[in-house]
mmCIF file of the C-alpha atoms, coordinates in Angstrom:
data_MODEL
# 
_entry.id   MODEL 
# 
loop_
_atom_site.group_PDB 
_atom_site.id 
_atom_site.type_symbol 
_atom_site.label_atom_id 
_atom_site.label_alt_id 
_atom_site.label_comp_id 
_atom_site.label_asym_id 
_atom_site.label_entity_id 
_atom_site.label_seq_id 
_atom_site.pdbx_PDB_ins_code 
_atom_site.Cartn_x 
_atom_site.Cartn_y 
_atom_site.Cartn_z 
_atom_site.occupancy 
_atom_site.B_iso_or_equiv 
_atom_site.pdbx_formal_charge 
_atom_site.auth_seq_id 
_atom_site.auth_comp_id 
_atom_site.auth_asym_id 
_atom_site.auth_atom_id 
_atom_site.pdbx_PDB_model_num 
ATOM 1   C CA . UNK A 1 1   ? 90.354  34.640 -135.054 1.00 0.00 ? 1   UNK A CA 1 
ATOM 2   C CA . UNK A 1 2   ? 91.501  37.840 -135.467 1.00 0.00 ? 2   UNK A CA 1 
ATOM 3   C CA . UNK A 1 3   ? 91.953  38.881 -131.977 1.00 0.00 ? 3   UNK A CA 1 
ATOM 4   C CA . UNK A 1 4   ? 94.075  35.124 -131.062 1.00 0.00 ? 4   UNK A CA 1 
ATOM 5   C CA . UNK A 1 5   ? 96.455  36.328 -133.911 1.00 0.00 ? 5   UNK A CA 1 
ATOM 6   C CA . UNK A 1 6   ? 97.079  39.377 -132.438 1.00 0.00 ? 6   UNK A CA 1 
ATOM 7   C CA . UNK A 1 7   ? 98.166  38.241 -129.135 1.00 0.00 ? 7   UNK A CA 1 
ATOM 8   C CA . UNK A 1 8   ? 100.108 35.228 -129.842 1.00 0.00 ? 8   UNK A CA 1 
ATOM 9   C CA . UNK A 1 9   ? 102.594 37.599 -131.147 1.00 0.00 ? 9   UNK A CA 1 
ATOM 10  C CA . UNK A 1 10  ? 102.244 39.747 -128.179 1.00 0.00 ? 10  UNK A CA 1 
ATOM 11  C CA . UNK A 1 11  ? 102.690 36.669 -125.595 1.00 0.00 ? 11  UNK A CA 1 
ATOM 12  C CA . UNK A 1 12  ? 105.422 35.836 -127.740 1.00 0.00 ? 12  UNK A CA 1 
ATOM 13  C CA . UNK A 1 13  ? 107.135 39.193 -127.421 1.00 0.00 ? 13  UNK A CA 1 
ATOM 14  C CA . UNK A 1 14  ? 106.615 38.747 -123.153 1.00 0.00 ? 14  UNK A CA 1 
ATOM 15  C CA . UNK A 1 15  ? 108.111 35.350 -123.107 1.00 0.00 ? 15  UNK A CA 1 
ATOM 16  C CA . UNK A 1 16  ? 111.301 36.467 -125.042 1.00 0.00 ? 16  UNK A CA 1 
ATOM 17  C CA . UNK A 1 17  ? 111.149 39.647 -122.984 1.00 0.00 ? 17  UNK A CA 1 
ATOM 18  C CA . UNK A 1 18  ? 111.422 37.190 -119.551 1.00 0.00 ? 18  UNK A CA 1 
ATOM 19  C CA . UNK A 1 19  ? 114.286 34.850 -121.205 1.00 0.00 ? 19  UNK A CA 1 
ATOM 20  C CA . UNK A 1 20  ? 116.449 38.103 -122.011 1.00 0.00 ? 20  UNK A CA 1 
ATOM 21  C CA . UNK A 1 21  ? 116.088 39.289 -118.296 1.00 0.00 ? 21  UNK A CA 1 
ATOM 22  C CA . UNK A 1 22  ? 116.866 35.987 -116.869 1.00 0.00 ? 22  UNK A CA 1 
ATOM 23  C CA . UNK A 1 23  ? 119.721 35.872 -118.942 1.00 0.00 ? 23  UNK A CA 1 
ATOM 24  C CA . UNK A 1 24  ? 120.877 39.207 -117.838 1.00 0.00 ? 24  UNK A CA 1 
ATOM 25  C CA . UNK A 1 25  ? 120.265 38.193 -114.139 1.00 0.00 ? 25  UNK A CA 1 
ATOM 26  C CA . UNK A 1 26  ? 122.580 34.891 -114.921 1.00 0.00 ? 26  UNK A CA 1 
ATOM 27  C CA . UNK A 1 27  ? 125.542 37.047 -116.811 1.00 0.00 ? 27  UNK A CA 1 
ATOM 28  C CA . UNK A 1 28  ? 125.204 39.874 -113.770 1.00 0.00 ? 28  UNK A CA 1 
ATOM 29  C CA . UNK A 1 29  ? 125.326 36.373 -110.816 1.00 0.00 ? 29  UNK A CA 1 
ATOM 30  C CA . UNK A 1 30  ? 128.102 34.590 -113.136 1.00 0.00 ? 30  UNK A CA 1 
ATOM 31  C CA . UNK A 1 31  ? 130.404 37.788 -112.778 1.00 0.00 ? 31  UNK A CA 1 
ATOM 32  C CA . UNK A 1 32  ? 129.529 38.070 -108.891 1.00 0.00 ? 32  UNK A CA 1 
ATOM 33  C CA . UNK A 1 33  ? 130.482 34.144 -108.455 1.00 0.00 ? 33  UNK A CA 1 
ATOM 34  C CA . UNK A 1 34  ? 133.446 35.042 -110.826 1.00 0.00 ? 34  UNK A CA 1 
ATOM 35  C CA . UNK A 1 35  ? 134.615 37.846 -107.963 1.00 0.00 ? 35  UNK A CA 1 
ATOM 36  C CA . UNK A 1 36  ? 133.724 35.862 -105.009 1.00 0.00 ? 36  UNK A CA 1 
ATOM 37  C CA . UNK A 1 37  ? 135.018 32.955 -106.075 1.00 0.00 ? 37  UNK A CA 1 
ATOM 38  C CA . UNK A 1 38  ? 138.788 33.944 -104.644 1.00 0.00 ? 38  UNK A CA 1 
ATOM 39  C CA . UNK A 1 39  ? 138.238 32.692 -101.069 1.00 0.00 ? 39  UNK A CA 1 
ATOM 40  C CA . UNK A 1 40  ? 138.282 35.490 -98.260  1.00 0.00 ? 40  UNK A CA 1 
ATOM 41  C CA . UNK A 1 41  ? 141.544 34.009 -95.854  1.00 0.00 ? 41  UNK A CA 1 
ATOM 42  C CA . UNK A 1 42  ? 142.425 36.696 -93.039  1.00 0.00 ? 42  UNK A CA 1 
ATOM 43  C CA . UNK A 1 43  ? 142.105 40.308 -92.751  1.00 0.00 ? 43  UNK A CA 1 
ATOM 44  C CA . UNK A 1 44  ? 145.477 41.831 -92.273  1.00 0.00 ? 44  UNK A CA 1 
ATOM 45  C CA . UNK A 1 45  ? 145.715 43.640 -88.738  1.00 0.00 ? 45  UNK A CA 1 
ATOM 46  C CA . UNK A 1 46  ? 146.246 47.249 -88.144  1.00 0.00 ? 46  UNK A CA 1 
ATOM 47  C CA . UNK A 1 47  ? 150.086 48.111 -88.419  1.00 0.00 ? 47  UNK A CA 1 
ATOM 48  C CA . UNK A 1 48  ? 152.074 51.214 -88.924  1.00 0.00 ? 48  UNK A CA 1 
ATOM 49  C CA . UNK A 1 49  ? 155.568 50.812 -90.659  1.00 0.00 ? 49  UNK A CA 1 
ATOM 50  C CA . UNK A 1 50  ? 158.082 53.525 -92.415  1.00 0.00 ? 50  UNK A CA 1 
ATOM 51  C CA . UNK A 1 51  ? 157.643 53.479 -96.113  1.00 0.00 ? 51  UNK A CA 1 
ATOM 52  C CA . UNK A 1 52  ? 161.362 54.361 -97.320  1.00 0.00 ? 52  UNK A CA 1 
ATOM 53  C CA . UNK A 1 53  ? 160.697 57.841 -97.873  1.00 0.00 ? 53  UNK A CA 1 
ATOM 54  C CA . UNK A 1 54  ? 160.054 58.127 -94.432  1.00 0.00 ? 54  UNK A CA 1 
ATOM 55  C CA . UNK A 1 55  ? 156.710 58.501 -94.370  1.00 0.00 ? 55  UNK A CA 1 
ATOM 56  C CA . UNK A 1 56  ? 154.163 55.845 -92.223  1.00 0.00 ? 56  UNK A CA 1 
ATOM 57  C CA . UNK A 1 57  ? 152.378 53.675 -94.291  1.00 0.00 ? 57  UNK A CA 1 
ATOM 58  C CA . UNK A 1 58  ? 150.154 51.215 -92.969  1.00 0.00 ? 58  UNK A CA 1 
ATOM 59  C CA . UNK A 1 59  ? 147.408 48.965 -93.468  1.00 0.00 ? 59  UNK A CA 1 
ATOM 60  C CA . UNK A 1 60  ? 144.598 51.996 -94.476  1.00 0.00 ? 60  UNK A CA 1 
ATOM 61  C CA . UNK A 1 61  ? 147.079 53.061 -96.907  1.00 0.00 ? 61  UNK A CA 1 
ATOM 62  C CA . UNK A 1 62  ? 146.709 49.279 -98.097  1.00 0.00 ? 62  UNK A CA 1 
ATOM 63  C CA . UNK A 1 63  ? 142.968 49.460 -98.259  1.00 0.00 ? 63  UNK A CA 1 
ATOM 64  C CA . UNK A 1 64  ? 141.321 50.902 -101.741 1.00 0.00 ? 64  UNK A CA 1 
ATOM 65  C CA . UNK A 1 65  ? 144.077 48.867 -103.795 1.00 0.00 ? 65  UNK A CA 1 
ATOM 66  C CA . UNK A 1 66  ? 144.445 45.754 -104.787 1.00 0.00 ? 66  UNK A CA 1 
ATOM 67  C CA . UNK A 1 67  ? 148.036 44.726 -102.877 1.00 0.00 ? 67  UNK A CA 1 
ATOM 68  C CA . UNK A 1 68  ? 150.423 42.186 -103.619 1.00 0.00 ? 68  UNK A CA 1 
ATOM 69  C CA . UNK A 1 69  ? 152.953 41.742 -100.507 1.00 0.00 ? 69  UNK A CA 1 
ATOM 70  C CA . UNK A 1 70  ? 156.400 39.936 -99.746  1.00 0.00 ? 70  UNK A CA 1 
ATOM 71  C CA . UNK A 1 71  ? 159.329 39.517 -97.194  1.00 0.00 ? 71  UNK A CA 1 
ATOM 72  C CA . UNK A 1 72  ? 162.359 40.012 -98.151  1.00 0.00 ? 72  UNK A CA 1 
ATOM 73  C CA . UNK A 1 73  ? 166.109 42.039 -96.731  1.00 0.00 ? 73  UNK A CA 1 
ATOM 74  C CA . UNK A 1 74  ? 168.217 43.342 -99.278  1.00 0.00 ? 74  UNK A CA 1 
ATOM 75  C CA . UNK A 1 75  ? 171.490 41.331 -98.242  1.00 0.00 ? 75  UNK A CA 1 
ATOM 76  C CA . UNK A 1 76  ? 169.815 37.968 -98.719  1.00 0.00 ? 76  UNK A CA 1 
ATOM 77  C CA . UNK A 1 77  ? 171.818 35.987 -100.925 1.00 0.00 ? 77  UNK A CA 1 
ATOM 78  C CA . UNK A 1 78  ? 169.771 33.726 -102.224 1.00 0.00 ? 78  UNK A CA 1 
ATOM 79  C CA . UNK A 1 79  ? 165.864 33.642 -102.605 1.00 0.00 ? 79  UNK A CA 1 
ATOM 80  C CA . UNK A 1 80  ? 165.598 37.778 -102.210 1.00 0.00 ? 80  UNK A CA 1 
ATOM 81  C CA . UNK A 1 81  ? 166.853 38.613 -105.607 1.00 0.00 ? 81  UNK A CA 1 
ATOM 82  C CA . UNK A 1 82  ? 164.532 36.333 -107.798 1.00 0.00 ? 82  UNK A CA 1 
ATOM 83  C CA . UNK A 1 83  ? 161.329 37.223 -105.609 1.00 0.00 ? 83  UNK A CA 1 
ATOM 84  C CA . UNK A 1 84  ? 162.793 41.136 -106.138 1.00 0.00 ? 84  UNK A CA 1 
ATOM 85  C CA . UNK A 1 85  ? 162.880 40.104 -110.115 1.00 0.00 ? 85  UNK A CA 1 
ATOM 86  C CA . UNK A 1 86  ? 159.242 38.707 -110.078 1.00 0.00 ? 86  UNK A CA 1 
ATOM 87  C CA . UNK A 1 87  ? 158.068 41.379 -107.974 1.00 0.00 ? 87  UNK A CA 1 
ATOM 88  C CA . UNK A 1 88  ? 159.913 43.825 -110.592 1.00 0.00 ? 88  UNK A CA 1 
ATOM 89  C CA . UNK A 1 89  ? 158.216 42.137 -113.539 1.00 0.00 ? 89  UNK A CA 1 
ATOM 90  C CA . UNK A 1 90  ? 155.013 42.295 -112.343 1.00 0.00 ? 90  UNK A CA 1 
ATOM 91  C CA . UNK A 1 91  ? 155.075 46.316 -111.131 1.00 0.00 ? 91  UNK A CA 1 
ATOM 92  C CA . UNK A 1 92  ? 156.052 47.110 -114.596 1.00 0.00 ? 92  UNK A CA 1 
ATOM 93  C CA . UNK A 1 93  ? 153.721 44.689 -116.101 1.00 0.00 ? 93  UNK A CA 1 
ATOM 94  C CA . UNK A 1 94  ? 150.670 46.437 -114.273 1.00 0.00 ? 94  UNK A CA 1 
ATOM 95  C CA . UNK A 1 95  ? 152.261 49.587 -114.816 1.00 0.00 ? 95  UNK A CA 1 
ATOM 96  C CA . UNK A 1 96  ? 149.385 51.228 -116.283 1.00 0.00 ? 96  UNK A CA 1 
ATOM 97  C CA . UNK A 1 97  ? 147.299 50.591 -113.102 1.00 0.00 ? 97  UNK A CA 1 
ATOM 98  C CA . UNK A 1 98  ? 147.521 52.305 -110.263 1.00 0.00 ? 98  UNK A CA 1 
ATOM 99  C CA . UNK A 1 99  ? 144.852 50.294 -108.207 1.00 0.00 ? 99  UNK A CA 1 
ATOM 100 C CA . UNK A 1 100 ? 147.537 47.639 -108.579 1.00 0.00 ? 100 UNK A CA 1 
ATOM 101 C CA . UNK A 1 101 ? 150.175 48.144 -105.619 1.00 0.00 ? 101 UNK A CA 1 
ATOM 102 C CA . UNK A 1 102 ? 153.350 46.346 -104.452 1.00 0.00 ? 102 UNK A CA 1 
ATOM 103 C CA . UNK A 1 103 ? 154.394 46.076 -100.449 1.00 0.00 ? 103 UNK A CA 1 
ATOM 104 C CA . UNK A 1 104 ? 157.739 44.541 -99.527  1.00 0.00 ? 104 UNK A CA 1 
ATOM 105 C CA . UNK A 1 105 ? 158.678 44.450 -95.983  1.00 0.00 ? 105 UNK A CA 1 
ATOM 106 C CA . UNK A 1 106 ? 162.078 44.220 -94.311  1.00 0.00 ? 106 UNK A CA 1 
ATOM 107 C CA . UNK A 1 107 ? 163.236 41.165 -92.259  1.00 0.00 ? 107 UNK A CA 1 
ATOM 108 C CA . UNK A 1 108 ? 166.652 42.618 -91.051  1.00 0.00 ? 108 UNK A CA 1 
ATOM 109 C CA . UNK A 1 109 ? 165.500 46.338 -90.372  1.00 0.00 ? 109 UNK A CA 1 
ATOM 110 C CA . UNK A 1 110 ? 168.577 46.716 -88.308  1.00 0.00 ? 110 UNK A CA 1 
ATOM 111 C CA . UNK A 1 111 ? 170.324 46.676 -91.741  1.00 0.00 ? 111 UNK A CA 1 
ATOM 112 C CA . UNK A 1 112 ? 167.663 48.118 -94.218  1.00 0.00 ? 112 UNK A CA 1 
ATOM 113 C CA . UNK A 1 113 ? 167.663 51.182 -93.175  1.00 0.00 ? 113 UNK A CA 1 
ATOM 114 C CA . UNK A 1 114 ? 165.714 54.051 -95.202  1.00 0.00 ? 114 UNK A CA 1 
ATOM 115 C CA . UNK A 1 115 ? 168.567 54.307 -97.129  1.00 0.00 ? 115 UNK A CA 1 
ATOM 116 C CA . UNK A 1 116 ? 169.478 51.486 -97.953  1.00 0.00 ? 116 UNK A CA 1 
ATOM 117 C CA . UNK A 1 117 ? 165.785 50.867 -99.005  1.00 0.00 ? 117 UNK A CA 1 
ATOM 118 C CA . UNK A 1 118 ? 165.795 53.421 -101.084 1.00 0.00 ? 118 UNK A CA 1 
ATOM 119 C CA . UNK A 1 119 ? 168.642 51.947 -103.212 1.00 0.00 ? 119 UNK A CA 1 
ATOM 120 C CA . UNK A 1 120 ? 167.382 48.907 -103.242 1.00 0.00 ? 120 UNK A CA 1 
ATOM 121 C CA . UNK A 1 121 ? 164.412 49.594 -104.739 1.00 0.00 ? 121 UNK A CA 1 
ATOM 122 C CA . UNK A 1 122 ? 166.281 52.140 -107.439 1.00 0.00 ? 122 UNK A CA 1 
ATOM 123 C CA . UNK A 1 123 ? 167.747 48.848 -108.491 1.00 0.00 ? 123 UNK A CA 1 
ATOM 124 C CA . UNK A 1 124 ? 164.891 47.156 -108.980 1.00 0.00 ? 124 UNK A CA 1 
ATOM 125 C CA . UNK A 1 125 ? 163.665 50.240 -110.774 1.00 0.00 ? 125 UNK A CA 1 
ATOM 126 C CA . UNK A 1 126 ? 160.853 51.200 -108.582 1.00 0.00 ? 126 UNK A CA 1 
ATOM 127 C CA . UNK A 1 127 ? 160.459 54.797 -108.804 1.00 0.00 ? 127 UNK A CA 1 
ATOM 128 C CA . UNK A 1 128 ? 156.682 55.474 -107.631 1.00 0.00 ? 128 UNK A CA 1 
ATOM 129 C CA . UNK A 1 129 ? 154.677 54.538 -104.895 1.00 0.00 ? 129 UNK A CA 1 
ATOM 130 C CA . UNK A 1 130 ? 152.796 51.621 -106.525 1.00 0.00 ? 130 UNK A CA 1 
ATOM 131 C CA . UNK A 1 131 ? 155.918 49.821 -104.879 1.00 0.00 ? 131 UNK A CA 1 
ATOM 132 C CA . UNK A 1 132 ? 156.435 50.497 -101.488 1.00 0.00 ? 132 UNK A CA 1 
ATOM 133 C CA . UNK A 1 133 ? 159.415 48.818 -99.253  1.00 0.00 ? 133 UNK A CA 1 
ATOM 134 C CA . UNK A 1 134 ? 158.532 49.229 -95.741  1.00 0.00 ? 134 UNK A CA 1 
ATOM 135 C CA . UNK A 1 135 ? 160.422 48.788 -92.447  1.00 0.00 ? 135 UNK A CA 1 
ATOM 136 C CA . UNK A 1 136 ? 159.619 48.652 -88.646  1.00 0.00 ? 136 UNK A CA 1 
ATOM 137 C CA . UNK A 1 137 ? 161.235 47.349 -85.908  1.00 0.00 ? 137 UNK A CA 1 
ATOM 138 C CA . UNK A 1 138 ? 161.662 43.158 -85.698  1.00 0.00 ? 138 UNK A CA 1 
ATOM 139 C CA . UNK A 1 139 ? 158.921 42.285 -83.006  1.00 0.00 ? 139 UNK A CA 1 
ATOM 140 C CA . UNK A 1 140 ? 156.627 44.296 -85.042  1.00 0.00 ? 140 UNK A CA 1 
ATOM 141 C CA . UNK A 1 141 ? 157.048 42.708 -88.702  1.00 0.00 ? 141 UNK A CA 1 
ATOM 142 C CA . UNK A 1 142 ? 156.938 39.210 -86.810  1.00 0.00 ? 142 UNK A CA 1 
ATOM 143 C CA . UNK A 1 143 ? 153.749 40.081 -85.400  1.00 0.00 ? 143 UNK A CA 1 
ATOM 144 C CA . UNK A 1 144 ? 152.321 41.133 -88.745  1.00 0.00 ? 144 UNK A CA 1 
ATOM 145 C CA . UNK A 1 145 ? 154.084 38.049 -90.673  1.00 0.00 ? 145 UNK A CA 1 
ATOM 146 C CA . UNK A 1 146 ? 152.547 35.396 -88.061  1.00 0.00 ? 146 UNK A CA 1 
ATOM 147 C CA . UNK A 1 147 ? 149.761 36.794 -86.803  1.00 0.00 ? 147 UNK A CA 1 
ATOM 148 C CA . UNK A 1 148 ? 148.011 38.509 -89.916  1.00 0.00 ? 148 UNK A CA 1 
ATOM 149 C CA . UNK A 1 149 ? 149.854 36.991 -92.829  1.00 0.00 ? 149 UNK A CA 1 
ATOM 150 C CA . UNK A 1 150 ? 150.374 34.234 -91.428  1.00 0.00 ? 150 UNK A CA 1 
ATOM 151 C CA . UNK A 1 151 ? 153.989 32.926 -92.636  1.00 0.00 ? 151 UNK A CA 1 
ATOM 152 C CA . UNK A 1 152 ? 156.518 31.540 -90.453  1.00 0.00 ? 152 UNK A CA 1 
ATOM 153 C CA . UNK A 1 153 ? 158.653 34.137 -89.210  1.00 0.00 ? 153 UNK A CA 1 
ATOM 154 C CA . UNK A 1 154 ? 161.525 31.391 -87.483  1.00 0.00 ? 154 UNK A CA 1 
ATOM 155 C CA . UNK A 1 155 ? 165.288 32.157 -87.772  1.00 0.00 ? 155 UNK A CA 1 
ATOM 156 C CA . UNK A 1 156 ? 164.814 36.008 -89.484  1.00 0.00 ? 156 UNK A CA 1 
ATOM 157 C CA . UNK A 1 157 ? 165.836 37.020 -91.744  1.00 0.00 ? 157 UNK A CA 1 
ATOM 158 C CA . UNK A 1 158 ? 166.725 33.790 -93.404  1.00 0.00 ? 158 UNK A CA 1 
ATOM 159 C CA . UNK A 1 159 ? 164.035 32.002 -92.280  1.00 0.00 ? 159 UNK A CA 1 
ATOM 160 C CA . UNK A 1 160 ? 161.617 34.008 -94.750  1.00 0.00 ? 160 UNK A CA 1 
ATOM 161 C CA . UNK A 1 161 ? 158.665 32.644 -97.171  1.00 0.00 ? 161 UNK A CA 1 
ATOM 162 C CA . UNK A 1 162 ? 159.157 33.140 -100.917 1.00 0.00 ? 162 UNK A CA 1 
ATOM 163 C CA . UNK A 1 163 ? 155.778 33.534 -100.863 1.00 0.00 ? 163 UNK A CA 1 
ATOM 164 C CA . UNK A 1 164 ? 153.959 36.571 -102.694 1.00 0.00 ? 164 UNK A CA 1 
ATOM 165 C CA . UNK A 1 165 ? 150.463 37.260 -100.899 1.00 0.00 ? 165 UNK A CA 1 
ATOM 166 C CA . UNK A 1 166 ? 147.340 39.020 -102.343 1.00 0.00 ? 166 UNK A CA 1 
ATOM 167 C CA . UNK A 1 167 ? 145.358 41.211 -100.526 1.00 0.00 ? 167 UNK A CA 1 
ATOM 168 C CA . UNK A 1 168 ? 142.392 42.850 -101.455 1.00 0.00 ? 168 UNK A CA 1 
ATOM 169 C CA . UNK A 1 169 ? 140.980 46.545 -101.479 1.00 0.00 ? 169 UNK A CA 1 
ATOM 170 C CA . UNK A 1 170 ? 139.546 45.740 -97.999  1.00 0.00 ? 170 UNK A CA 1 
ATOM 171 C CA . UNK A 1 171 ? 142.393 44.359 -96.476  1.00 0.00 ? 171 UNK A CA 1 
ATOM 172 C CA . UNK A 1 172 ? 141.324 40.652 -96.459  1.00 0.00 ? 172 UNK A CA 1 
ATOM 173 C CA . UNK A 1 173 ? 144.098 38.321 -97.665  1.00 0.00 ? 173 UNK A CA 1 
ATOM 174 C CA . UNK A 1 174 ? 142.863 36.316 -100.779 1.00 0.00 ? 174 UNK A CA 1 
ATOM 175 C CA . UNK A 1 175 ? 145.400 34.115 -102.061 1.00 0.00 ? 175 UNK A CA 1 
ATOM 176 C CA . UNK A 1 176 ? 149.268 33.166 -101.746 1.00 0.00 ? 176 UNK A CA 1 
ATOM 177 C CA . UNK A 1 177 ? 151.186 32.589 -104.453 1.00 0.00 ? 177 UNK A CA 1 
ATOM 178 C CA . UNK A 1 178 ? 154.688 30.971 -105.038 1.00 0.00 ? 178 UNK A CA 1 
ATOM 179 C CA . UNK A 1 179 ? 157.158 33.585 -105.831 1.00 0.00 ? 179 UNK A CA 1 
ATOM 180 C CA . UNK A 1 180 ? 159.475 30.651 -107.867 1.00 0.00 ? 180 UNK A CA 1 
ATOM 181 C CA . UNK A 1 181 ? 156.523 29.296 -109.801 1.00 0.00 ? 181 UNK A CA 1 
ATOM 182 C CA . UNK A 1 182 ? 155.361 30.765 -113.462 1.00 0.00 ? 182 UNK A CA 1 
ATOM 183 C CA . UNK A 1 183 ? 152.295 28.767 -113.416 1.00 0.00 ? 183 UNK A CA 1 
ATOM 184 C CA . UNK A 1 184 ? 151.686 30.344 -109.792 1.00 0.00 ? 184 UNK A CA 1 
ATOM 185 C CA . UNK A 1 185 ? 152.484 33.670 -111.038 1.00 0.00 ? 185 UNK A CA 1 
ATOM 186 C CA . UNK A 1 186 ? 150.003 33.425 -113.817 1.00 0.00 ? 186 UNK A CA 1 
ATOM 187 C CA . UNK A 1 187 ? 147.715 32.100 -111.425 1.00 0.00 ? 187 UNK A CA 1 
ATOM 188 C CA . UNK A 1 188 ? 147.974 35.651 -109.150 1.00 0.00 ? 188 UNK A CA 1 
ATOM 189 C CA . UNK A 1 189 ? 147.882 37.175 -112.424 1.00 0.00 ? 189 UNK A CA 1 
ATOM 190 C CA . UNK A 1 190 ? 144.277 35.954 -112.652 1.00 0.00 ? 190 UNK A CA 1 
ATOM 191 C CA . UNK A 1 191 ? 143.419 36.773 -109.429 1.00 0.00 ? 191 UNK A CA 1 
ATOM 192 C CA . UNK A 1 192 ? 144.280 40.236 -109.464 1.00 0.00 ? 192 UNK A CA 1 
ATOM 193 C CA . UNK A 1 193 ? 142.294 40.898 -113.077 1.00 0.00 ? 193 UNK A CA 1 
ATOM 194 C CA . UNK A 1 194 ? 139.032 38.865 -110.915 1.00 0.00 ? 194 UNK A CA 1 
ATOM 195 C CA . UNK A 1 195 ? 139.539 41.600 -107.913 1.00 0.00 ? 195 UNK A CA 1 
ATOM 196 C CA . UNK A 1 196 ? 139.830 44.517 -110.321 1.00 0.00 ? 196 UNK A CA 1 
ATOM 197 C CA . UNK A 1 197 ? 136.114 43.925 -111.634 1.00 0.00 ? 197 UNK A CA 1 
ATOM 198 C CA . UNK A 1 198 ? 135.276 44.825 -108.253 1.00 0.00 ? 198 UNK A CA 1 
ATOM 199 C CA . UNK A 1 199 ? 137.387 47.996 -107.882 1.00 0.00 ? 199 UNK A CA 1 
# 
């Protein structure tokens, strides 16, 4: 009698012991789903463009940080400045991390030059290098635009998508993201917070 007492409790104490590390396994395989569940689109190919300081940045300096990339050229009169504005908010609204980087790439590099980069991104009050603006010559940025980011790239530098794109810390596009859109925004905003559990 005795001896059935004393290991009910202990069988007990096993069978609690298994539920609490299946439950672990299920919280640890949620939060893996929760990561993976951004779908893995195209891996952005190897390029080497001049960051306006006038130093190359390219797609290793890309990799490590979570990356959130646009076309624009600073004389566009019409869709440019509001993507600049979103892209403004959102640099200062992940200010405090610096896994979290901005990449906008000239259109019209015969008029953005380095110069006129720079000032263009004073007035959008980018002052580090969590926002880069990057230029290269035309063929080059089409390639890149069609071929790894896959946006049209017809009748530059008008002819431009308004759309933001997410890359991740490998280099893999993950998501695109309308640039006019606040439910789209706070959609990217989501994304970015599921790729930072994995940074």
């Amino acid at each position: 009698m005795n001896k059935g007492k004393i290991q009910l409790p202990i069988l007990l104490g096993i069978i609690l012991a298994a539920f609490m590390a299946i439950g672990g396994a299920m919280v640890i395989y949620q939060a893996e789903k929760s990561r993976s569940s951004i779908p893995e689109l195209w891996t952005v190919p190897e390029f080497e463009f001049t960051e306006r300081s006038g130093e190359a940045f390219g797609l290793d300096d890309m990799k490590g940080k979570i990356n959130v990339v646009d076309f624009i050229f600073t004389n566009c009169p019409d869709i440019c400045p509001v993507m600049s504005a979103r892209m403004s908010e959102l640099y200062r609204y992940y200010s405090e991390y610096d896994f979290v980087r901005f990449v906008s790439i000239s259109v019209d590099p015969q008029r953005d030059t380095l110069e006129t980069l720079r000032a263009y991104a004073g007035s959008w009050g980018a002052d580090d290098d969590r926002w880069v603006f990057l230029r290269a010559p035309i063929d080059e940025v089409v390639r890149v635009m069609e071929g790894g980011f896959k946006l049209t790239a017809l009748e530059l530098p008008m002819g431009h998508s308004n759309r933001f794109v997410l890359v991740d810390k490998n280099g893999v596009i993950r998501s695109y993201h309308d640039s006019f859109d606040d439910a789209d925004l706070e959609a990217l905003k989501g994304n970015i917070k599921q790729l930072a559990k994995g940074m």
